[in-house]
Biopython code that builds the backbone (N, CA, C, O; Angstrom):
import numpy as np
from Bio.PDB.StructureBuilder import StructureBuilder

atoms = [
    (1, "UNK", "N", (77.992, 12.244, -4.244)),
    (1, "UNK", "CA", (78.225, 11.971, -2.837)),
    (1, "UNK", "C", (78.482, 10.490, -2.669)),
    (1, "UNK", "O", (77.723, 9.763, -3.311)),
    (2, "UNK", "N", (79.391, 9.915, -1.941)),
    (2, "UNK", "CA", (79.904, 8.637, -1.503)),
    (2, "UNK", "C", (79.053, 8.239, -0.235)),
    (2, "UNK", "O", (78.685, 9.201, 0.439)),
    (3, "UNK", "N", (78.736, 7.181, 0.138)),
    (3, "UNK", "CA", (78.187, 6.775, 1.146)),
    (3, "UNK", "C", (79.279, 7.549, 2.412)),
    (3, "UNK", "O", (80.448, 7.928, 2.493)),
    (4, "UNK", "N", (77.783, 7.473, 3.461)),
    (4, "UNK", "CA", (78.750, 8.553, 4.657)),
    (4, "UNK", "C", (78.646, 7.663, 5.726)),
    (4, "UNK", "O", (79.402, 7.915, 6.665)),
    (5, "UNK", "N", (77.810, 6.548, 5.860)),
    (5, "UNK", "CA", (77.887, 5.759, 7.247)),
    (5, "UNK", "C", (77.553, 4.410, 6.745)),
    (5, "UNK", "O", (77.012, 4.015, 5.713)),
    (6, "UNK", "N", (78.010, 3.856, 7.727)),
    (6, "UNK", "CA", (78.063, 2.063, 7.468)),
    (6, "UNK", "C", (76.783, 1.716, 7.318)),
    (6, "UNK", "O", (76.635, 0.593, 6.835)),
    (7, "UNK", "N", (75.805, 2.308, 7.572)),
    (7, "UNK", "CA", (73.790, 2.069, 7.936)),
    (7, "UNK", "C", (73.469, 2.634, 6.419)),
    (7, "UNK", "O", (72.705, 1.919, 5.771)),
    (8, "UNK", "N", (73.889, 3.665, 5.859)),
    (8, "UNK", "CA", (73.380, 4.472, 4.669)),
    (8, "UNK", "C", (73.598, 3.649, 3.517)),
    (8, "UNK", "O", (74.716, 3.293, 3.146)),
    (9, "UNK", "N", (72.353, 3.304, 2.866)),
    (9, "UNK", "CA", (72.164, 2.514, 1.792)),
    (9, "UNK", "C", (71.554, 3.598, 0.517)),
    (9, "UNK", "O", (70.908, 4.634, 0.674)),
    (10, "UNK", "N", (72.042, 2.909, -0.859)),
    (10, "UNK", "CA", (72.421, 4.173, -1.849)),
    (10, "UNK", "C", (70.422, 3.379, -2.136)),
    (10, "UNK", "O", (70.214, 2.167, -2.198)),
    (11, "UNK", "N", (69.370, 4.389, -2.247)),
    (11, "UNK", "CA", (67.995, 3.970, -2.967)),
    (11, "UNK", "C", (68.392, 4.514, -4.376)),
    (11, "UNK", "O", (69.337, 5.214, -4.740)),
    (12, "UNK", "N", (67.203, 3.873, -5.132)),
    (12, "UNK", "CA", (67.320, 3.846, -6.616)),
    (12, "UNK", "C", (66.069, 4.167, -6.907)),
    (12, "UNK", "O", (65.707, 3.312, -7.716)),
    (13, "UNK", "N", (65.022, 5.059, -6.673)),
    (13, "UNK", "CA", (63.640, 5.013, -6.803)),
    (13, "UNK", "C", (63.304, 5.721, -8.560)),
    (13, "UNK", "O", (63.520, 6.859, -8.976)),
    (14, "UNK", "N", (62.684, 4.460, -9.308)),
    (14, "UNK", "CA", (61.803, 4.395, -10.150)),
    (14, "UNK", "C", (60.509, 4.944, -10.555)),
    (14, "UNK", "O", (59.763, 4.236, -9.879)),
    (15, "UNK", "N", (59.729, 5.753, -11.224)),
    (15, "UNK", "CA", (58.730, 6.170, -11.183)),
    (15, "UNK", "C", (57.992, 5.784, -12.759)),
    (15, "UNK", "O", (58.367, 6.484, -13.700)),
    (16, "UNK", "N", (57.126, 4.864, -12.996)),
    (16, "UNK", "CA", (56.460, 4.586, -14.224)),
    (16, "UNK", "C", (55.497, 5.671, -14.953)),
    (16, "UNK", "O", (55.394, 6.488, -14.038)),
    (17, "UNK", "N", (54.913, 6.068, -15.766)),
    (17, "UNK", "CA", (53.628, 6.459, -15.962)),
    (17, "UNK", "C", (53.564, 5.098, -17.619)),
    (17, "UNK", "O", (54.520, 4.655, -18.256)),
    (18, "UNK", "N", (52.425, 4.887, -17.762)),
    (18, "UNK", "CA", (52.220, 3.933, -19.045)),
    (18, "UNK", "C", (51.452, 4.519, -19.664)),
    (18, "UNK", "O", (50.615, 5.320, -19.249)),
    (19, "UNK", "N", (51.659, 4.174, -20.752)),
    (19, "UNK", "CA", (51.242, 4.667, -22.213)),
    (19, "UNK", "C", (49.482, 4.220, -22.186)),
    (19, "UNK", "O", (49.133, 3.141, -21.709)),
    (20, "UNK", "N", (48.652, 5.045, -22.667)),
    (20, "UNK", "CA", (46.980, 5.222, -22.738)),
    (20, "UNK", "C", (47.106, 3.658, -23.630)),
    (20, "UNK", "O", (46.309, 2.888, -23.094)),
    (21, "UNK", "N", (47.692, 3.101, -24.561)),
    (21, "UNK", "CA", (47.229, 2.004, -25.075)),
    (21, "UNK", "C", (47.827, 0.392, -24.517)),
    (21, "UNK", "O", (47.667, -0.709, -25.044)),
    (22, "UNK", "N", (48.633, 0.808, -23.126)),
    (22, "UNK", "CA", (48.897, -0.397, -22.524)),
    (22, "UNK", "C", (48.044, -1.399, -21.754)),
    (22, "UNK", "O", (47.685, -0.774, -20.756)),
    (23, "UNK", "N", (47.577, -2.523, -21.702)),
    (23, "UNK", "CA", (46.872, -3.520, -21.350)),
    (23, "UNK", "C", (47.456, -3.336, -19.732)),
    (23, "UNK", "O", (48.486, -2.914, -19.207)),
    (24, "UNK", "N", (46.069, -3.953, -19.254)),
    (24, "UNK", "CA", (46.507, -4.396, -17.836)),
    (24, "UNK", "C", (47.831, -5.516, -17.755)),
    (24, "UNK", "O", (48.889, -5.536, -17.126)),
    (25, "UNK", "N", (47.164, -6.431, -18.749)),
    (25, "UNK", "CA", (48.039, -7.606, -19.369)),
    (25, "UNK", "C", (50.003, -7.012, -18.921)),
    (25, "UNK", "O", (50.840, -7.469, -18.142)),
    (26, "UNK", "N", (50.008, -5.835, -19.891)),
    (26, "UNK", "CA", (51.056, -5.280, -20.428)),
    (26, "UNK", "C", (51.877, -4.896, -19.220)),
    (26, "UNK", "O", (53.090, -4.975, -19.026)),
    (27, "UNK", "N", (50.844, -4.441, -18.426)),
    (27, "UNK", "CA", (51.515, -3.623, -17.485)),
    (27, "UNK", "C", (51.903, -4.683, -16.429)),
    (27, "UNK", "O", (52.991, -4.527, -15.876)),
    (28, "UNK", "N", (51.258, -5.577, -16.141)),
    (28, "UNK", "CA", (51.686, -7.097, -14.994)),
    (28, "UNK", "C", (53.052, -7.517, -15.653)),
    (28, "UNK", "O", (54.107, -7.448, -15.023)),
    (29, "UNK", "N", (52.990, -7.872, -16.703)),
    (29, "UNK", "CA", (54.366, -7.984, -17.264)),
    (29, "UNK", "C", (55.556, -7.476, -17.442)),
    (29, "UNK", "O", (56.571, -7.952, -17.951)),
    (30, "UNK", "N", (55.281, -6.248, -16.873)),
    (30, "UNK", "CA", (56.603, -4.357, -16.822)),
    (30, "UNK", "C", (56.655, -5.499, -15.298)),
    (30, "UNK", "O", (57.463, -6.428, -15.300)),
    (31, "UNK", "N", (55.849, -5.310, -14.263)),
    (31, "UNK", "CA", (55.870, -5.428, -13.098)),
    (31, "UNK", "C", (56.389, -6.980, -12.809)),
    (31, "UNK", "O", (57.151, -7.116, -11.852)),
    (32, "UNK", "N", (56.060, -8.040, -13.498)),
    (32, "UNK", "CA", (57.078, -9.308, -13.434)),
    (32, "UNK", "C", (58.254, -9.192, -13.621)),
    (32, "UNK", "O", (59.240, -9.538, -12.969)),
    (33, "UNK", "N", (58.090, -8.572, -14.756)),
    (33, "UNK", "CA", (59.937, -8.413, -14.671)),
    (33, "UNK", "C", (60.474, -7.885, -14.277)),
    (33, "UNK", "O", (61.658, -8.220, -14.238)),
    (34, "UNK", "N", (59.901, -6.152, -13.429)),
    (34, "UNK", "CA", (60.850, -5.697, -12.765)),
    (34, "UNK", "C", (61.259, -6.566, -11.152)),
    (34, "UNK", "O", (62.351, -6.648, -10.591)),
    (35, "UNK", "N", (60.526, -6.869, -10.928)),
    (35, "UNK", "CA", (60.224, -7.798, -9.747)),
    (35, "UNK", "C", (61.254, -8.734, -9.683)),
    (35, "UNK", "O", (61.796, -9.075, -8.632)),
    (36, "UNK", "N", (61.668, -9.360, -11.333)),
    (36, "UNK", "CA", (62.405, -10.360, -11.453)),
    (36, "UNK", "C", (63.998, -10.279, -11.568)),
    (36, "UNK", "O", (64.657, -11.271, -11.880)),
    (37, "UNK", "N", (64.769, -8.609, -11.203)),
    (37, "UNK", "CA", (65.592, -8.480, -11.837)),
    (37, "UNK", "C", (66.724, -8.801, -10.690)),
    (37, "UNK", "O", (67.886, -9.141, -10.914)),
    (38, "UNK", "N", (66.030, -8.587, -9.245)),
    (38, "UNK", "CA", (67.072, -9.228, -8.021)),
    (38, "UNK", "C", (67.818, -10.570, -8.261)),
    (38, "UNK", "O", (68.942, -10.882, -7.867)),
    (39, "UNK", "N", (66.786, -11.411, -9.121)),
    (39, "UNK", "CA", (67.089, -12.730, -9.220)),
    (39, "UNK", "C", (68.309, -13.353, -10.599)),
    (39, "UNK", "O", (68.692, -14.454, -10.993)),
    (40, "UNK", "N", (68.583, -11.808, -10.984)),
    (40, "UNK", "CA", (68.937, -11.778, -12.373)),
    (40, "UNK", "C", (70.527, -10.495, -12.132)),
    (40, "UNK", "O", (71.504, -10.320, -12.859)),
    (41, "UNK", "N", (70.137, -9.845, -10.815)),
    (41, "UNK", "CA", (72.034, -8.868, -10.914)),
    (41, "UNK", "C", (71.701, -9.190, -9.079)),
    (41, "UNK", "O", (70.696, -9.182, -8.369)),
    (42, "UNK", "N", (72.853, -9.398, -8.920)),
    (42, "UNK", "CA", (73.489, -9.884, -7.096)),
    (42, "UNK", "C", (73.510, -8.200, -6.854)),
    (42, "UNK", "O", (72.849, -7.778, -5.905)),
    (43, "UNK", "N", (74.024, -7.537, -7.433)),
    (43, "UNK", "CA", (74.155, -6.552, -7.220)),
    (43, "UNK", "C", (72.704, -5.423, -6.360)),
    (43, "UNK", "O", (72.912, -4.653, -5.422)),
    (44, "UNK", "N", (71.590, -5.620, -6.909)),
    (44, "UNK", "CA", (70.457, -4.943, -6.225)),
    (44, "UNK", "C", (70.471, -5.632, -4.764)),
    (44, "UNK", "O", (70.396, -6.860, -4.811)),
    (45, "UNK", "N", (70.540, -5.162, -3.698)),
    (45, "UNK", "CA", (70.147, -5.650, -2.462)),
    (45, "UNK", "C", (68.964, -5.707, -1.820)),
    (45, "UNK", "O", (68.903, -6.141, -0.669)),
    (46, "UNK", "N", (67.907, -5.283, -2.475)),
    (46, "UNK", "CA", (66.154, -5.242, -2.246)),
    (46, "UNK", "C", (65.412, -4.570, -3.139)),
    (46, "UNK", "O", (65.785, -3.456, -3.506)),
    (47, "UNK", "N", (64.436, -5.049, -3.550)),
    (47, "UNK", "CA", (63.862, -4.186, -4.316)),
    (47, "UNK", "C", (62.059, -4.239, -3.463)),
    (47, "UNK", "O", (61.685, -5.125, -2.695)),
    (48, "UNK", "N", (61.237, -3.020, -3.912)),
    (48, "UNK", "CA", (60.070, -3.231, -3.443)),
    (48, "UNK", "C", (59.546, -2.101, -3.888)),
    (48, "UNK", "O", (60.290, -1.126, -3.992)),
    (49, "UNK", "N", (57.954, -1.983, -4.295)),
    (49, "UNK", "CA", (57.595, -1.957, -5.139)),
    (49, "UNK", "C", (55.907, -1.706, -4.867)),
    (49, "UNK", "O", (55.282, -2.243, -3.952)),
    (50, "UNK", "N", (55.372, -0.838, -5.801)),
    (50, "UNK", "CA", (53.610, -0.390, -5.803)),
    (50, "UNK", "C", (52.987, 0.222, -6.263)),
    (50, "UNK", "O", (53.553, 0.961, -7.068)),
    (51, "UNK", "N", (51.441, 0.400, -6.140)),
    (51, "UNK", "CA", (51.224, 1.330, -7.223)),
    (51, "UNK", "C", (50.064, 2.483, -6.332)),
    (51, "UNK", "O", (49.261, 2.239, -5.432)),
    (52, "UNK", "N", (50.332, 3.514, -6.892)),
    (52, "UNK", "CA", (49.742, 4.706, -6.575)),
    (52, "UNK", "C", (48.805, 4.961, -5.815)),
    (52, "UNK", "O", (47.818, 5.098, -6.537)),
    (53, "UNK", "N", (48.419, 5.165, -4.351)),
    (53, "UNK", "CA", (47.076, 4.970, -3.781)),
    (53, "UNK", "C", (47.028, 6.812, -2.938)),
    (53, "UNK", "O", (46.317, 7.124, -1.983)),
    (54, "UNK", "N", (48.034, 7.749, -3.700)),
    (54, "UNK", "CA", (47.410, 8.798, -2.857)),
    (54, "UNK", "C", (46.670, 9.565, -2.852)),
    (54, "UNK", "O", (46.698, 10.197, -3.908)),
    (55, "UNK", "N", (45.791, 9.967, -2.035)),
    (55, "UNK", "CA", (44.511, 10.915, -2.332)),
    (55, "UNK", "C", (44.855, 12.620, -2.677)),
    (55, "UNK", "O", (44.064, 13.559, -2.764)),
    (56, "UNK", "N", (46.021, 12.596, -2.796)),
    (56, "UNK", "CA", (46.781, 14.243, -3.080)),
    (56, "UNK", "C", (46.320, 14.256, -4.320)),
    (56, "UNK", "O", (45.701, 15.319, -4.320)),
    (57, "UNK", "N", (46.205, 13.828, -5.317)),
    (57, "UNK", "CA", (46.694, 13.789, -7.165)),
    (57, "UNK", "C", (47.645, 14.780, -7.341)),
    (57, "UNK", "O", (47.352, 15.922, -7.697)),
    (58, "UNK", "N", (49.304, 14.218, -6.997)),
    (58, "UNK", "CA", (50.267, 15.120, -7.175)),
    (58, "UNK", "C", (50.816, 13.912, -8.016)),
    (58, "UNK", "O", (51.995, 13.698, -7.735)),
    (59, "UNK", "N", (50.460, 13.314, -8.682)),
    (59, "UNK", "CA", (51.182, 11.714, -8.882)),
    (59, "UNK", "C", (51.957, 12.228, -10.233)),
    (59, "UNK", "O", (53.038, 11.736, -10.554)),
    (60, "UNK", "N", (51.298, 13.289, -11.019)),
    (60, "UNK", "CA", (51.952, 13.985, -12.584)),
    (60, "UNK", "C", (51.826, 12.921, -13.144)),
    (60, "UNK", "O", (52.854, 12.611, -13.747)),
    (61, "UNK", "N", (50.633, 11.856, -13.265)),
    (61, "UNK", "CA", (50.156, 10.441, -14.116)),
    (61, "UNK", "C", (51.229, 9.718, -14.153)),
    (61, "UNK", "O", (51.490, 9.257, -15.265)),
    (62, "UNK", "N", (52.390, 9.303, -12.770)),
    (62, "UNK", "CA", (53.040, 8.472, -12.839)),
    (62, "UNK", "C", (52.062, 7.096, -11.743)),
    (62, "UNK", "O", (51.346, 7.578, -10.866)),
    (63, "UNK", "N", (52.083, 5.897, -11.829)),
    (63, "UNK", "CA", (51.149, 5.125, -11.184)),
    (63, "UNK", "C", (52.115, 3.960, -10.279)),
    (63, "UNK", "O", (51.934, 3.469, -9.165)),
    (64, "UNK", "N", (52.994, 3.807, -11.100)),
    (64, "UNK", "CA", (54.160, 2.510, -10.752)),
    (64, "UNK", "C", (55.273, 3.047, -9.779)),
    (64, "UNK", "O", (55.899, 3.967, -10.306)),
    (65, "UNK", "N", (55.656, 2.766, -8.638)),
    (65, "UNK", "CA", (56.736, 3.026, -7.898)),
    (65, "UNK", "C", (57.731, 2.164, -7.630)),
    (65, "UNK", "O", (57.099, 1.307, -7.013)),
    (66, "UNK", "N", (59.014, 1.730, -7.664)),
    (66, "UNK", "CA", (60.302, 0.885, -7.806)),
    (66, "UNK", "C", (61.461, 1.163, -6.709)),
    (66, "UNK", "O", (62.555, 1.375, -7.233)),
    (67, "UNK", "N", (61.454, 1.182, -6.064)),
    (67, "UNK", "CA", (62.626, 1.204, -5.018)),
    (67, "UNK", "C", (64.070, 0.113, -5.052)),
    (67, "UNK", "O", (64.254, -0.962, -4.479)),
    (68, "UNK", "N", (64.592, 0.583, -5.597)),
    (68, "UNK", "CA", (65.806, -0.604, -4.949)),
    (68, "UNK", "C", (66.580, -0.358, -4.496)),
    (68, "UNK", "O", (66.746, 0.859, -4.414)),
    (69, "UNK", "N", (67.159, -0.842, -4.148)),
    (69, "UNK", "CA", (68.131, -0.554, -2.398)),
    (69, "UNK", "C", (69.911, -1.241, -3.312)),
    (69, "UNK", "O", (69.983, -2.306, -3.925)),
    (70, "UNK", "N", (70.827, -0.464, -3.152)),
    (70, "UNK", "CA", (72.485, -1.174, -3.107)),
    (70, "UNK", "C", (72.875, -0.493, -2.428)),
    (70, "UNK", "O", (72.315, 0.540, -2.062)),
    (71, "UNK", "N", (74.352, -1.046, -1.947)),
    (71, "UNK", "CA", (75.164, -1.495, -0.719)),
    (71, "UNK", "C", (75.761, 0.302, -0.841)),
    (71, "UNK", "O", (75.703, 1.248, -0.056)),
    (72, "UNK", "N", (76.430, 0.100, -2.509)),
    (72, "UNK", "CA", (77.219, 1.239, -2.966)),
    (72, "UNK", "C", (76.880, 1.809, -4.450)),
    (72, "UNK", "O", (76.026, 1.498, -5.281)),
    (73, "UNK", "N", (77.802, 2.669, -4.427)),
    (73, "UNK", "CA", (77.665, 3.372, -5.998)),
    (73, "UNK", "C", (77.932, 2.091, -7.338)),
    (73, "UNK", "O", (77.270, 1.767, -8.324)),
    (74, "UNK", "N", (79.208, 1.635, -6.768)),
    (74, "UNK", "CA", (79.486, 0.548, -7.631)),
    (74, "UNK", "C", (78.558, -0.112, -8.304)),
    (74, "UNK", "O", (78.206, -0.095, -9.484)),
    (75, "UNK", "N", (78.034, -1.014, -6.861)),
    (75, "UNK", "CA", (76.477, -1.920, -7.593)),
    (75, "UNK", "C", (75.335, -1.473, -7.970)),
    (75, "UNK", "O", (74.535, -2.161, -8.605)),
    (76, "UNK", "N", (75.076, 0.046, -7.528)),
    (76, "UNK", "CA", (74.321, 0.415, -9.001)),
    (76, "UNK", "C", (74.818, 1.185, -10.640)),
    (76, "UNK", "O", (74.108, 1.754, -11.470)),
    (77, "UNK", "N", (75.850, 0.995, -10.644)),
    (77, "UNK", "CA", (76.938, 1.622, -11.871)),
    (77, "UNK", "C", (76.982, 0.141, -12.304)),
    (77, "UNK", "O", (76.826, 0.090, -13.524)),
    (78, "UNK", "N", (77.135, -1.076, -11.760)),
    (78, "UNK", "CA", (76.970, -2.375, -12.208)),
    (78, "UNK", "C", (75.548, -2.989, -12.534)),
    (78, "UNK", "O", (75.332, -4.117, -12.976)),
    (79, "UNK", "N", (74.926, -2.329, -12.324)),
    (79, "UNK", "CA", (73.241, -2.382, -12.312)),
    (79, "UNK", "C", (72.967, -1.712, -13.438)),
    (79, "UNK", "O", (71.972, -2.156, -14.013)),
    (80, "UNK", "N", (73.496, -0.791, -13.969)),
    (80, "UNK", "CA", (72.895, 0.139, -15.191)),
    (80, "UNK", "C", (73.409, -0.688, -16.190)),
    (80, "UNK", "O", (72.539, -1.029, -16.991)),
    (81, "UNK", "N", (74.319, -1.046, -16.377)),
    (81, "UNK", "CA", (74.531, -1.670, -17.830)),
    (81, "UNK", "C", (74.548, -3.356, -18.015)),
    (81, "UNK", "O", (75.145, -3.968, -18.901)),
    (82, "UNK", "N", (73.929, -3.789, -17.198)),
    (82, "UNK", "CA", (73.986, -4.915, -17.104)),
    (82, "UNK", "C", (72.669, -5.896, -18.317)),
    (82, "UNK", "O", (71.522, -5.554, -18.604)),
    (83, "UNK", "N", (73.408, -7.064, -18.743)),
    (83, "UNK", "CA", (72.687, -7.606, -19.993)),
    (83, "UNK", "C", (71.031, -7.320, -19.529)),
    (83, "UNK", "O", (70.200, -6.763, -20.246)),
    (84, "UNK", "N", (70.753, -7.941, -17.919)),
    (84, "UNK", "CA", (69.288, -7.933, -17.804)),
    (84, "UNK", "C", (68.354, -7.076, -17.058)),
    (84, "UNK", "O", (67.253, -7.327, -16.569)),
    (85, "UNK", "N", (69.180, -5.818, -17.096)),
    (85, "UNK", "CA", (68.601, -4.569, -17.023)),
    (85, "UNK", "C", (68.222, -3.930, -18.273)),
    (85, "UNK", "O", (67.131, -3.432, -18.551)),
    (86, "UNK", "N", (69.286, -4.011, -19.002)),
    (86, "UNK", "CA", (69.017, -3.814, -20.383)),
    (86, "UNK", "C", (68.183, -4.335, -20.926)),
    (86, "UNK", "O", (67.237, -3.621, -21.259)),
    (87, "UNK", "N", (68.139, -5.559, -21.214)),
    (87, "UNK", "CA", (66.647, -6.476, -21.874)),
    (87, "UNK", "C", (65.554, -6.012, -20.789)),
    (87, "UNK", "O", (64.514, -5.627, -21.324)),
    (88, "UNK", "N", (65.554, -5.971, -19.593)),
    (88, "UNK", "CA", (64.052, -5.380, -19.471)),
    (88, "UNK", "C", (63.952, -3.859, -19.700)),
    (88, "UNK", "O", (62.858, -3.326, -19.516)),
    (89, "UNK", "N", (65.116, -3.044, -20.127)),
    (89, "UNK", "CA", (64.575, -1.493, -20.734)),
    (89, "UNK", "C", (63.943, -2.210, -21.804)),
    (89, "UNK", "O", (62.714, -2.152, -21.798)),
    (90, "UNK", "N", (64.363, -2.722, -22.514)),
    (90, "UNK", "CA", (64.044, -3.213, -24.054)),
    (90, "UNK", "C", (62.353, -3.183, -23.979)),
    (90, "UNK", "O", (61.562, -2.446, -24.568)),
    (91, "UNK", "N", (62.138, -4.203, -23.086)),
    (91, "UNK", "CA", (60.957, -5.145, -23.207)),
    (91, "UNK", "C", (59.717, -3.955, -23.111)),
    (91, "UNK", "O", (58.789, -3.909, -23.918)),
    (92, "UNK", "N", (59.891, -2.992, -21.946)),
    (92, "UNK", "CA", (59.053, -2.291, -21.422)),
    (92, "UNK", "C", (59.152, -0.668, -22.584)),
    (92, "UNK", "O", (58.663, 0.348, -22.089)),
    (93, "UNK", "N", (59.471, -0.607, -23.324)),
    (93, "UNK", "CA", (59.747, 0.599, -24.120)),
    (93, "UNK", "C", (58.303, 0.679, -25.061)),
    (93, "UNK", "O", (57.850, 1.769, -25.409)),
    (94, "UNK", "N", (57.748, -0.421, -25.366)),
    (94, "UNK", "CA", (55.965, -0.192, -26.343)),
    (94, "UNK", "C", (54.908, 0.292, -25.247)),
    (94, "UNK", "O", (53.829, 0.760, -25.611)),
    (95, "UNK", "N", (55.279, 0.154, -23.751)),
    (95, "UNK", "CA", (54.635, 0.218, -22.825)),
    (95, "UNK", "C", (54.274, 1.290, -21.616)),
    (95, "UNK", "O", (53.231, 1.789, -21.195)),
    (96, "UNK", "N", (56.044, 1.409, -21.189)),
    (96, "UNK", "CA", (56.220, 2.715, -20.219)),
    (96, "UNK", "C", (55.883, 4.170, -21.019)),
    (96, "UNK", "O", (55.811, 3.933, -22.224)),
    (97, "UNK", "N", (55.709, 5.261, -20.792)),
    (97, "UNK", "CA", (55.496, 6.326, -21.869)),
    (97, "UNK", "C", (56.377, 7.063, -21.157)),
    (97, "UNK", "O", (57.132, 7.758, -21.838)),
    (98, "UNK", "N", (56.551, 7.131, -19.493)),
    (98, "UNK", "CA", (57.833, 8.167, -19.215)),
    (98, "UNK", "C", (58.145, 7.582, -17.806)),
    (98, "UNK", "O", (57.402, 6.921, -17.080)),
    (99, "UNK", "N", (59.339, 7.961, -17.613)),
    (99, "UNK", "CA", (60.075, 7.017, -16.504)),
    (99, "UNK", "C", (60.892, 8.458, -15.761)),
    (99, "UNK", "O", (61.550, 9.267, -16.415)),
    (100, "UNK", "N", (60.734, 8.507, -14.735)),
    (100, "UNK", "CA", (61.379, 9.551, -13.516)),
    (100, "UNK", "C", (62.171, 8.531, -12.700)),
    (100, "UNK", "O", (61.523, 7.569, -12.288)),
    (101, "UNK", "N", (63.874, 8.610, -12.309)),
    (101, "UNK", "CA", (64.592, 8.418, -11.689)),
    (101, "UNK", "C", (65.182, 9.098, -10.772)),
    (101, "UNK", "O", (65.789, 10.102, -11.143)),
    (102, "UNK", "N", (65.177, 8.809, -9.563)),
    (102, "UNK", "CA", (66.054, 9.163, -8.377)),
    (102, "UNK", "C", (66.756, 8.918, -7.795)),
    (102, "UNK", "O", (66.466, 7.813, -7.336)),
    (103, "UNK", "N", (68.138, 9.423, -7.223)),
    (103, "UNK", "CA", (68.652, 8.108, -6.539)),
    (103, "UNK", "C", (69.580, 9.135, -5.506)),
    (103, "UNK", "O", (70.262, 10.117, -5.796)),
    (104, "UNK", "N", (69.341, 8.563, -4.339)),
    (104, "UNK", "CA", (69.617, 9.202, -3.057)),
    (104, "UNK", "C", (70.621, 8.160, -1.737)),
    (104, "UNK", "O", (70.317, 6.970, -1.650)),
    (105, "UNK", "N", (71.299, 8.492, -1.181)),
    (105, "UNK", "CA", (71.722, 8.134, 0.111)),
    (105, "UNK", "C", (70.956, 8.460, 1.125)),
    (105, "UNK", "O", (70.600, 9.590, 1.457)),
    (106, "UNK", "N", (70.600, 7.008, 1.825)),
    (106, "UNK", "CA", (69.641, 7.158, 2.646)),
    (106, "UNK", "C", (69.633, 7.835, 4.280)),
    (106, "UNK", "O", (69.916, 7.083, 5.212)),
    (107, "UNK", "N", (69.318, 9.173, 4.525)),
    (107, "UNK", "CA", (69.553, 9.195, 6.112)),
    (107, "UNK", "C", (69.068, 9.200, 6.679)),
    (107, "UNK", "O", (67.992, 9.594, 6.229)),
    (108, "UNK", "N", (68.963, 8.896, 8.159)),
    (108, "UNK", "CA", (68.088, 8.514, 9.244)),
    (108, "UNK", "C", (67.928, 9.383, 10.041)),
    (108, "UNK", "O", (67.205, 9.197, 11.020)),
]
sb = StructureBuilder()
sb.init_structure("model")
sb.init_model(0)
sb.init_chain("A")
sb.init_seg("    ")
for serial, (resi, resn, name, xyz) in enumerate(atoms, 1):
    if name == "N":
        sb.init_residue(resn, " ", resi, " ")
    sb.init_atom(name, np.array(xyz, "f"), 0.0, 1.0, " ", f" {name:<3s}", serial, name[0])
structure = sb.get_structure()
């Protein structure tokens, strides 16, 4: 699906679960850098970001949540292969144990 209105922004939502032998350490550092990647592709238009506080336990041991927001399809098709998206898959691979992606047009 192509964007349908001038307001509808394409989300990119992220879902972490980490591996039983990752450090708190380990895991601040998944979360610096994802934090850091607006500053690193023009292309993301917001990102934001948290961790798990619901009292359901429907979470399926994912804890980390990632939202990022682009304009269009483009800038996230320019977002996937980009050098420093890539180096932070790299970085976070001894760490993340499974990663759930979504990605939706937003409607109001």
């Amino acid at each position: 699906m192509t964007e349908n209105l001038a307001t509808s922004v394409l989300r990119h939502v992220v879902l972490f679960n980490f591996k039983a032998t990752a450090t708190p350490a380990q895991s601040q550092e998944v979360e610096r850098a994802f934090v850091a990647l607006p500053t690193q592709i023009p292309n993301i238009r917001t990102l934001e970001w948290g961790t798990n506080v619901s009292p359901e336990n429907l979470s399926a041991g994912y804890t980390h949540c990632f939202l990022l927001t682009f304009a269009t399809e483009a800038d996230r098709d320019a977002y996937l292969p980009h050098p420093a998206h890539k180096a932070f898959v790299a970085l976070i691979q001894p760490y993340v144990g499974q990663v759930l992606v979504v990605d939706y047009w937003s409607q109001a």
